[in-house]
N, C-alpha and C positions, 0 to 999 in steps of 0.2 A: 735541681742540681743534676751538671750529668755524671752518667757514669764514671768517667774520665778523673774527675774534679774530685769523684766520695771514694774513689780507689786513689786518688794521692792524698786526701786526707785520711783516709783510717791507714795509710801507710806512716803517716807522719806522727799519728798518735801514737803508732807500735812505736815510735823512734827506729824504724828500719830503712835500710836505705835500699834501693833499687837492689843491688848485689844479693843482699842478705834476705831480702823477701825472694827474690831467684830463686836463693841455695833453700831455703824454707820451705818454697811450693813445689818447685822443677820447672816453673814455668821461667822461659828465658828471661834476663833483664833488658833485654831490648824490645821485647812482646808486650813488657808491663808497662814500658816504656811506652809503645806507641798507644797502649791502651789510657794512659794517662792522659795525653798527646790531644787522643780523641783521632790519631791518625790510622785506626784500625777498626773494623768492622766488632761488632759485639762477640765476647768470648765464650766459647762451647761451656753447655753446663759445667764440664768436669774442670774445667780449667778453672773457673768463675770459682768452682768449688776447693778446689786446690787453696787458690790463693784468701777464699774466706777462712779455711782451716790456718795454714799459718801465720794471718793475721790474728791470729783467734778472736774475731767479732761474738756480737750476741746474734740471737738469734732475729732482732729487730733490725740490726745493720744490714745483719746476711741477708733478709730478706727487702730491703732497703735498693740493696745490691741488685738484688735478682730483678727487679722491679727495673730499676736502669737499664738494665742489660736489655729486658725486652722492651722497654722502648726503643733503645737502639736499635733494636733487631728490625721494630718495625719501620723507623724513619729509614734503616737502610734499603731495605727491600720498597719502601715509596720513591725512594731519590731516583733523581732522574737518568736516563739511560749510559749506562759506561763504554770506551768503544767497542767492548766485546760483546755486546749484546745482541741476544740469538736472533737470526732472522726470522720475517713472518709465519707462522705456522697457517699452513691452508685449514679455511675454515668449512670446508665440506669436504673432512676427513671420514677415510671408508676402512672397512675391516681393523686387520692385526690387533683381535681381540687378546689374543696368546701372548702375541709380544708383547703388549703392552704391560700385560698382566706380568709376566716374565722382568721384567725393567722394575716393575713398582715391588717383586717379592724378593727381587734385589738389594733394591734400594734398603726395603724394611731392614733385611738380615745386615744390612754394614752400617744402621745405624744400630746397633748392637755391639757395636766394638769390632777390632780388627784393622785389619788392612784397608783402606776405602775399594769400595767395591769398583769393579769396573768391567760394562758391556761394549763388545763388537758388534755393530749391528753389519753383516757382510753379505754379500750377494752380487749378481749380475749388472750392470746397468741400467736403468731405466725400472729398477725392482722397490725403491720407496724407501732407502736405507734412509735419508735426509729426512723424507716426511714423518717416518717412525719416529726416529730419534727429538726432531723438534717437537711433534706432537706430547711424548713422554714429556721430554722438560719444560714443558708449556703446565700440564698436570701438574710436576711435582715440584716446580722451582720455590712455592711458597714453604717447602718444606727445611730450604735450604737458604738460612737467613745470612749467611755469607756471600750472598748472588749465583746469577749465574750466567756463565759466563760460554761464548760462542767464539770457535774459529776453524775459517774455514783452511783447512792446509793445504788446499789443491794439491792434492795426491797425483791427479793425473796430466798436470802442469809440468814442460818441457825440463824446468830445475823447480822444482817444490823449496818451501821455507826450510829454513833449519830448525832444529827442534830449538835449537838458542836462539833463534829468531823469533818464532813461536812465543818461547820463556816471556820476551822482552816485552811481546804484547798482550800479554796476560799479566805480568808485572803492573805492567802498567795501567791495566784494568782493575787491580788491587791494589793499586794509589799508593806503589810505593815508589816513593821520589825517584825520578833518571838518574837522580846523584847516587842513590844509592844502589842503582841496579848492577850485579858484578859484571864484572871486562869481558872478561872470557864463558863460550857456552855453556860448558859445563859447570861453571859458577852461577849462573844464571840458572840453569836449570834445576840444580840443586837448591838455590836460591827457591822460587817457582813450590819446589816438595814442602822447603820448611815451611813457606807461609802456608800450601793446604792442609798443612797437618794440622796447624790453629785454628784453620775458619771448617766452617762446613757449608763450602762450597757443591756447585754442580757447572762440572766442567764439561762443556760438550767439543768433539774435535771432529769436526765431520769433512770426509773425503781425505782419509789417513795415507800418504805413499809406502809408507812400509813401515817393519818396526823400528829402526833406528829414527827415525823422526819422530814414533812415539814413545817407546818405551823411556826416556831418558824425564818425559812430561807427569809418570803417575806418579801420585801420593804414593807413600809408603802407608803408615799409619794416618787415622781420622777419621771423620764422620764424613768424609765428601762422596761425590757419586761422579762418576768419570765415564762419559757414554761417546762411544768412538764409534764412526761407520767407515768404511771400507769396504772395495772392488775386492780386493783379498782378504783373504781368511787369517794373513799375521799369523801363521802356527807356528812363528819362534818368541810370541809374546805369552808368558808365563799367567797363571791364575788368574785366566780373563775369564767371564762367560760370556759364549760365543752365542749368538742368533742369529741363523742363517736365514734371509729372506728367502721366499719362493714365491711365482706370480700369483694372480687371485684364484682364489676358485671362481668357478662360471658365477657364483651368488654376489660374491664381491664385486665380481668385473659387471654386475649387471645395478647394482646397486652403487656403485660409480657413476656411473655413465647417466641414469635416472636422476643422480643429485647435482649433476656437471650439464647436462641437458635437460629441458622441458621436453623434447618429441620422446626420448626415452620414458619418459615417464607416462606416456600413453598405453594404457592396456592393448591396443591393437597393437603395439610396437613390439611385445614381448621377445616374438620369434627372431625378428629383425638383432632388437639388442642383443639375444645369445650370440648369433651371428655374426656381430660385430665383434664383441668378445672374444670370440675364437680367432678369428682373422688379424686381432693385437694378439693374440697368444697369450691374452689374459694378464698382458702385462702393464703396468700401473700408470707408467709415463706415456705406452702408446695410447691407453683408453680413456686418461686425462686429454690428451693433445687429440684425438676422435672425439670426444666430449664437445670440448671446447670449438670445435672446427664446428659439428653439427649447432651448438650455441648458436653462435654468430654467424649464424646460417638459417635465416627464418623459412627462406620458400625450400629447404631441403628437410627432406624426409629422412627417419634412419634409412630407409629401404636405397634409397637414394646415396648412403653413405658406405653400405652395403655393397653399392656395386662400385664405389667409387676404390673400395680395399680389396676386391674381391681378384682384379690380373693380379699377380705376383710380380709381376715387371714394374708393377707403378705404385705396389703397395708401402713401402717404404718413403716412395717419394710424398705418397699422401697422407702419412705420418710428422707431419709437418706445421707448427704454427707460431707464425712471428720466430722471435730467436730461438725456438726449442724446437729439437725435433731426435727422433729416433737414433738417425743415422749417426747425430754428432753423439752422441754419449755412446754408441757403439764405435765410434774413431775413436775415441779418448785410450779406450783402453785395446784396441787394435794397436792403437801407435804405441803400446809402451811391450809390443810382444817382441820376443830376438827374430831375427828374418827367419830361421828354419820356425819357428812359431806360430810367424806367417803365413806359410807353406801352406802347411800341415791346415790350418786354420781352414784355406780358402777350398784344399782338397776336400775336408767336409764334405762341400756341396756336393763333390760327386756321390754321397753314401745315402741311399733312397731312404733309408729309416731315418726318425729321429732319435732311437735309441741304439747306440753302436759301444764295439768295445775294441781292444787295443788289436785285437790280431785284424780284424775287419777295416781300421787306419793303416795298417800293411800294404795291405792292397790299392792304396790309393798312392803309397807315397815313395814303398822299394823301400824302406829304414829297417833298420833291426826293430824288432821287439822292444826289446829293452831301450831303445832312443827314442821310438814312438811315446812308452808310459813315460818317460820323462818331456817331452813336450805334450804329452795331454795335461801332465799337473800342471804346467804353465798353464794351460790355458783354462782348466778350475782354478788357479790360485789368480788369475783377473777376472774371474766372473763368466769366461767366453763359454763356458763348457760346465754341466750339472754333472756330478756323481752321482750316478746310480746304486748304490750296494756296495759290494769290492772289486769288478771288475767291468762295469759297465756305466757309459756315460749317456748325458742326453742334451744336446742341443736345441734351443728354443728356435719355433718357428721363424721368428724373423731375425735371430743370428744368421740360421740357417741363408735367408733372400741375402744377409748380408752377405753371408761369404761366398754366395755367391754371385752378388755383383764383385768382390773383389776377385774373385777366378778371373772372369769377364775381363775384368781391367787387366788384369795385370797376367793371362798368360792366353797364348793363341789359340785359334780355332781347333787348329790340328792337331796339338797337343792336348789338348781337352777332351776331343773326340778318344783320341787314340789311347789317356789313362781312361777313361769313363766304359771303354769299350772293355778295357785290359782288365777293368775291375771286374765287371759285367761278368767275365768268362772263369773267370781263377775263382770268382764267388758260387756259379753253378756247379764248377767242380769239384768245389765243397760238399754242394749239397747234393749232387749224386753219391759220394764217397760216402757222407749219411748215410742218407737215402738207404742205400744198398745193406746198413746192417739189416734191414727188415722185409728186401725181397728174397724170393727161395732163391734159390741158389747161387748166394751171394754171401754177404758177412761183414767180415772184419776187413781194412782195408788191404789194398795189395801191399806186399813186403816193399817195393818201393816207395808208397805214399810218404809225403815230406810238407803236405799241408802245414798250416801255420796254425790249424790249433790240435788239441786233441781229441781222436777220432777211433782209442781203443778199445770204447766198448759200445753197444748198443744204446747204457745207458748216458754217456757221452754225447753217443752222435744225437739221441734224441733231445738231449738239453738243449746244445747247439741250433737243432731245427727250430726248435718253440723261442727260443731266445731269439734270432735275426731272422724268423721269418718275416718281418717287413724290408727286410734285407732283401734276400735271395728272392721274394718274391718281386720286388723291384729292380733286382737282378733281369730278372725274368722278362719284365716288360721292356728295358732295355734291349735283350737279346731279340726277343720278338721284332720289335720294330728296327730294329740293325737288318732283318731279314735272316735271322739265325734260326732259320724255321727244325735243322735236325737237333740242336741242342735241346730247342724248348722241348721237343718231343722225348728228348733221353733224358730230362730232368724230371719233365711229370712223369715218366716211366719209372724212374728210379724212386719215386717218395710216393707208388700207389698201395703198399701197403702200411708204409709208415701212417700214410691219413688217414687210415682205419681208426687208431690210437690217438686221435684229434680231430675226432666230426664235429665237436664245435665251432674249429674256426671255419669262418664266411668265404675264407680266403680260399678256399680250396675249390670254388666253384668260379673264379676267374682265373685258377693255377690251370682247369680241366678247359675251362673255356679257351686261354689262349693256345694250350696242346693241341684241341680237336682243330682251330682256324691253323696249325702249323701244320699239321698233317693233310690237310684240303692243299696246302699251299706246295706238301710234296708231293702230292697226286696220287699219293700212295691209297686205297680204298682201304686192306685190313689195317692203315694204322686208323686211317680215320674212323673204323669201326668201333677199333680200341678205343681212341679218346673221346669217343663218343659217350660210351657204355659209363666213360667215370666221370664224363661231364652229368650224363643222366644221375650217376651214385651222391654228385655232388648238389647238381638241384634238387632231388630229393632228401636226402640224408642233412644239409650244410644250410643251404639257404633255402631249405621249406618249401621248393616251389615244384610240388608232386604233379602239378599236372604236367609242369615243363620237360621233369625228371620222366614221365610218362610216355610223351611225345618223342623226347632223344632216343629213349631206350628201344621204342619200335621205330625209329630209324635206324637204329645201328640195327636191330635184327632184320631189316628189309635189307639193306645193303651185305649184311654177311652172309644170307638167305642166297642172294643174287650171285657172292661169289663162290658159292658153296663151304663157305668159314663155319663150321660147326662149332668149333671151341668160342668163337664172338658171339654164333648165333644164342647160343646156351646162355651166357655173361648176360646179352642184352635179356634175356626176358629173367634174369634173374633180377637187375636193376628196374627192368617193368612193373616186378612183383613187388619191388620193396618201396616202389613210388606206390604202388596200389595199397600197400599196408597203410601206407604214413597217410592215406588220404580216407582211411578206416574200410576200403573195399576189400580185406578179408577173405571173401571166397571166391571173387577173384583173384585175386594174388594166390592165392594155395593153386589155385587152377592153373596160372602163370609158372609156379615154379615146378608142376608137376610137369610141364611139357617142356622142360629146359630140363628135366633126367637125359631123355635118351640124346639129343646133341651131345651132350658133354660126355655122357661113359660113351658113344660110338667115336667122339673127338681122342679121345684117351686122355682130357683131362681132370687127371684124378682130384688136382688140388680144389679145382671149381667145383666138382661135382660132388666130392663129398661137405662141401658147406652149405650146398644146397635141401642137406638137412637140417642142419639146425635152422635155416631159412623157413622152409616146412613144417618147423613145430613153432615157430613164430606166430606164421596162418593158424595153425589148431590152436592156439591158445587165445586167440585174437579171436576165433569161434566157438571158444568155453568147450572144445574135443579137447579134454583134458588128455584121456585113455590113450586118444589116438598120438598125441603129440608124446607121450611117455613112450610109445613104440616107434616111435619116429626119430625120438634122438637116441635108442638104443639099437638101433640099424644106421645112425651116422656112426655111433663108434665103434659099431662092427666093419665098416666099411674102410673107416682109419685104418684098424687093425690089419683091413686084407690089402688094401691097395698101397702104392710107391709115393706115399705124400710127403712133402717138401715140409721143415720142421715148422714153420710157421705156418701154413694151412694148417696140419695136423696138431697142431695147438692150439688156434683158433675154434678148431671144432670140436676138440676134447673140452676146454673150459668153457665153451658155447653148451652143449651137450649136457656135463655134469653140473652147470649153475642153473639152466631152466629147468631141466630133473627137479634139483632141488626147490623150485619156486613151483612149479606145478603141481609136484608132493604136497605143499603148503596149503596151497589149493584145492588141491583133494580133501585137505583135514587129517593128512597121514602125516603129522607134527612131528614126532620123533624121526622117525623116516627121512622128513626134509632136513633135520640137523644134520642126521648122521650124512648125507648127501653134501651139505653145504662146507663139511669140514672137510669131504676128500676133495671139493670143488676148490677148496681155497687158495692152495699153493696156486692149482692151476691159471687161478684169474690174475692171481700176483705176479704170476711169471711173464701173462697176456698183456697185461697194465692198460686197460681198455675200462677207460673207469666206467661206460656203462653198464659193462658185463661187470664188475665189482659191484653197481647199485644194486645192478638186481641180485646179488648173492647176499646184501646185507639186508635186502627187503624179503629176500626167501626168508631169511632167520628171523626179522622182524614179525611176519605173519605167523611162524611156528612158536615161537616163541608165546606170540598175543592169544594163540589154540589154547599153549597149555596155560595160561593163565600167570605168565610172567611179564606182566605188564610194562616195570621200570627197566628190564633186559630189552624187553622187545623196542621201547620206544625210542631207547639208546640206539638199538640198533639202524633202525628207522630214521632218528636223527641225521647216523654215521652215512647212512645211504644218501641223504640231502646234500650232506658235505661234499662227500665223493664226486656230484656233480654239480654241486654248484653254477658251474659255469655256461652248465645246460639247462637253464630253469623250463625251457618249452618242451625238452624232451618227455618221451612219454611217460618214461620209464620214472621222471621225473614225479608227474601225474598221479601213479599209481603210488610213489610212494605218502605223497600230499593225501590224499585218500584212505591209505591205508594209517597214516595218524589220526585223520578225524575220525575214522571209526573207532580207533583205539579211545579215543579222550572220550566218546560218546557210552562206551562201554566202560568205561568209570564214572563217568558221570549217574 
């Protein structure tokens, strides 16, 4: 018997009629109706349960009942396909472990009662929203014995469906007669809630246009699951949980590619596949359609693919296969941006970094502020543009080609040239304006400065620097090749002692490189000396390459020798000395920096020549002259004390001074001694912000600390030292500290 047939006979046994078994359960009389009918999918435990209580059955009926039910359940979920039925899910599906996991702990918690749950799967184009979402309902559809059901809404379709449009084809997927489907949308789609309130469906809506096409579609109450994707983020759709895609990591993109191609899956391929990966920008649709290209492609190699993506001019184009391709689902949601959206969009291209923020689109575009953050949410709320944090954004590499082929297209040479140039220059003058909180006799900006961000404190400008240096240093390159050869030179001028405070980045040894080729190009000899000496401080100190740093540095001293430049000649053999340290030659470098004394005190530069100490107890400690280097930084800060030094040299060499004191104390075995040292050292280095000279102050206390036999102090300390430079793991200072833990764990042990 079916279900249908033993629920109108144990109705007819109550003597109840359609109404009164209604008003008895709460379930509607037209539900029970269609349940009698057999014109309705099998009814949710509770309901089932409902109407066995007011029937009051035994407990051989009721379970009679429940027995029908789930056979219905299963012949429904066997019957054959409805016209909503979800499209193919690819069967060499890669990553979104999280997400998926995320969807199914969803899922769990709304069949618990409540509202039916419902997820956004949202992100960029070409980011996987479709294949997540079919994938999950592909998992969980047997969980949801009401169907499940598929539609696509072309969001990014010139006029998208109506959500009563929608209603009518999902109605009609849940086989309720055209006669009785309501007239009007909002009847219909009200229509649409009540029947999911009964079944415990899984509705999928993929490629949402906004929320008014969806929101009018969710369940209210039920057991259903409702998994929606979208270009946008929908932040006017109420108690959704949101999943933002992002592209692969390199593991994913490489694990793609290996399942979507055979030559990826060659061990000699490995390097090539990263490769490849990188060049999609790791993203799912371009590394699918690269995949698929190299597939059907037997006498091509990845390496061969590799170079086929590798110009920028063609890489888009070869993003390409049969009817999918990159470009069109980056049109889709191009076309739905307002025309200043566009603008803005294609100016992008001119900003050399890919991570940028609102005052930095200024410069490209002459808007206010305030109109710029209101066209960059357009272009996160389509997907064209990634939020960074709270006030920085990041566009993906092949937005990036994109927008700038649409520059190309659509605005001329000369105008291109002439903002890219405009940018170029108002972006330099930022970073002098930095720059200059940290050379001597500079500071805060001038009382006129009107720049577009803020620039009033030291610690300001320094955020600003580390934030867009892939900015200003592509600034840089620009300006260079325009043949802006006196800017480049008063821009590395301006930030040479800001990179004191950031020797880890790399970048500062093509910042010195292009100074020293602008200065060759003014003909000028002492600037070339100059950029020379910081080209040398930067191959040594940034990009490790001591011998090269070695080489530079005795040329700038041959050249400022020749002009008679005492104050360069002194610099360069200071930079000599400290390529000779980093290369472990020690007594030379001490040797080096002892004959860059008398240049510098006969130049009368004070600021150079009193750091030349703490340089010199560098050398003695690097040749275990403990003794001698404790008298060596107590004749720099005698020398501070007498001579005219500018606040930052003379800070540099006080915190330089009183933190290796206190690490050489340590050293000694004079434990107490180095505490007491390292706590008047502290303001100091805090004030310096030069996280090396901070490692070494928490590795001086670490060692004194390990003397007196405070083992879980000292290793903290030691720890905090790791942290502090993290971002230097080759440094030395690094080294020593890695060292000075293993002896510690050795000596517990």
């Amino acid at each position: 018997m079916t279900m249908g047939k033993r629920l109108r006979e144990l109705r007819r046994t109550a003597g109840m009629t359609l109404e009164e078994l209604a008003e008895a359960s709460g379930v509607s009389a037209r539900a029970i109706s269609d349940m009698e009918r057999g014109h309705s999918r099998a009814p949710q435990p509770r309901t089932l349960a409902a109407l066995a209580v007011a029937l009051r059955v035994g407990n051989e009926e009721r379970r009679r009942l429940e027995e029908d039910a789930r056979a219905l359940r299963r012949n429904t979920a066997a019957a054959r396909p409805g016209p909503c039925e979800p499209r193919r899910a690819v069967p060499d599906f890669t990553g979104r472990v999280n997400e998926l996991e995320a969807v199914r702990r969803t899922a769990a918690d709304g069949a618990r009662g409540g509202p039916a749950p419902v997820v956004l799967v949202h992100g960029q184009a070409g980011v996987g929203k479709t294949t997540v979402v079919l994938r999950a309902a592909e998992a969980l559809r047997g969980d949801y014995p009401g169907g499940c059901l598929y539609v696509d809404l072309r969001g990014v379709d010139a006029a998208p469906p109506s959500a009563g449009d929608v209603a009518v084809r999902l109605l009609r997927a849940l086989e309720i007669p055209v006669r009785a489907i309501a007239a009007s949308d909002e009847e219909r789609c009200a229509q649409l809630r009540a029947v999911l309130r009964e079944r415990r469906c899984l509705l999928v809506l993929d490629n949402a246009a906004d929320e008014a096409q969806v929101r009018p579609l969710l369940p209210g109450e039920g057991a259903g699951l409702v998994l929606v994707t979208c270009r946008r983020v929908l932040s006017g759709l109420e108690g959704v949980r949101r999943l933002a895609l992002s592209p692969f990591t390199p593991e994913e993109s490489a694990a793609l590619l290996r399942t979507v191609a055979d030559q990826a899956a060659l061990p000699s391929a490995a390097a090539d596949v990263a490769e490849v990966s990188r060049l999609c920008g790791h993203l799912p649709l371009a590394l699918r359609i690269a995949g698929t290209r190299l597939s059907t492609r037997s006498g091509w190699s990845v390496r061969h693919l590799v170079d086929r993506l590798t110009g920028e001019d063609r890489r888009l184009a070869s993003l390409r296969s049969g009817d999918v391709s990159v470009v069109a689902a980056f049109t889709l949601s191009h076309a739905q941006l307002s025309p200043e959206a566009r603008r803005v969009f294609r100016r992008l291209a001119h900003l050399p970094g890919t991570d940028l923020s609102a005052p930095l689109v200024v410069l490209v575009t002459d808007d206010t502020l305030a109109d710029t953050v209101d066209v960059l949410d357009e272009l996160v709320e389509l997907g064209l543009l990634q939020p960074q944090g709270t006030d920085r954004y990041q566009l993906h590499d092949l937005l990036r080609l994109f927008a700038g082929e649409r520059l190309r297209g659509e605005e001329p040479e000369g105008e291109r040239t002439t903002v890219r140039l405009g940018m170029a220059r108002r972006l330099l003058e930022i970073t002098v304006t930095a720059g200059r909180w940290f050379e001597p006799g500079h500071g805060a900006p001038p009382g006129n400065w009107s720049g577009p961000v803020p620039l009033g404190t030291a610690d300001e400008a320094a955020y600003w620097l580390r934030a867009e240096a892939e900015n200003w240093l592509g600034a840089l390159r620009i300006a260079a090749r325009a043949g802006e050869h006196r800017r480049v030179v008063e821009t590395a001028e301006a930030l040479h002692w800001y990179s004191d405070t950031t020797m880890a980045w790399r970048g500062w040894y093509e910042v010195y490189g292009l100074s020293r080729a602008a200065a060759v190009e003014l003909g000028d000899r002492r600037l070339e000396t100059v950029h020379l000496n910081y080209l040398s401080w930067a191959a040594s100190n940034c990009a490790r390459r001591w011998e090269e740093g070695l080489r530079t540095a005795l040329a700038a001293r041959d050249i400022a020798a020749a002009e008679g430049d005492l104050k360069e000649e002194a610099w360069a053999l200071q930079y000599a000395a400290d390529a000779l340290k980093s290369a472990g030659r020690h007594a030379e470098a001490l040797e080096m920096i002892r004959a860059a004394l008398r240049p510098a005190d006969l130049a009368g530069d004070h600021d150079g020549y009193v750091q030349l100490f703490t340089r010199m107890g560098g050398m003695q400690i690097g040749l275990r002259r403990y003794e001698e280097a404790l008298t060596t930084y107590r004749e720099g800060l005698r020398e501070v004390a007498a001579r005219p030094v500018a606040a930052r040299p003379g800070l540099s060499v006080r915190a330089g001074a009183v933190v290796d004191t206190a690490h050489v104390l340590a050293l000694l075995g004079r434990w107490t001694e180095s505490l007491d040292e390292a706590g008047r050292a502290e303001p100091l280095a805090t004030a310096y912000g030069v996280p090396a000279l901070t490692c070494r102050l928490h590795l001086a206390r670490g060692l004194a600390l390990a003397g007196l036999g405070e083992r879980t102090r000292a290793r903290a300390e030691l720890l905090r030292a790791l942290e502090v430079i993290d971002d230097q793991p080759l440094h030395p200072v690094a080294a020593e500290v890695r060292e000075a833990l293993s002896a510690l764990a050795a000596s517990t042990d």
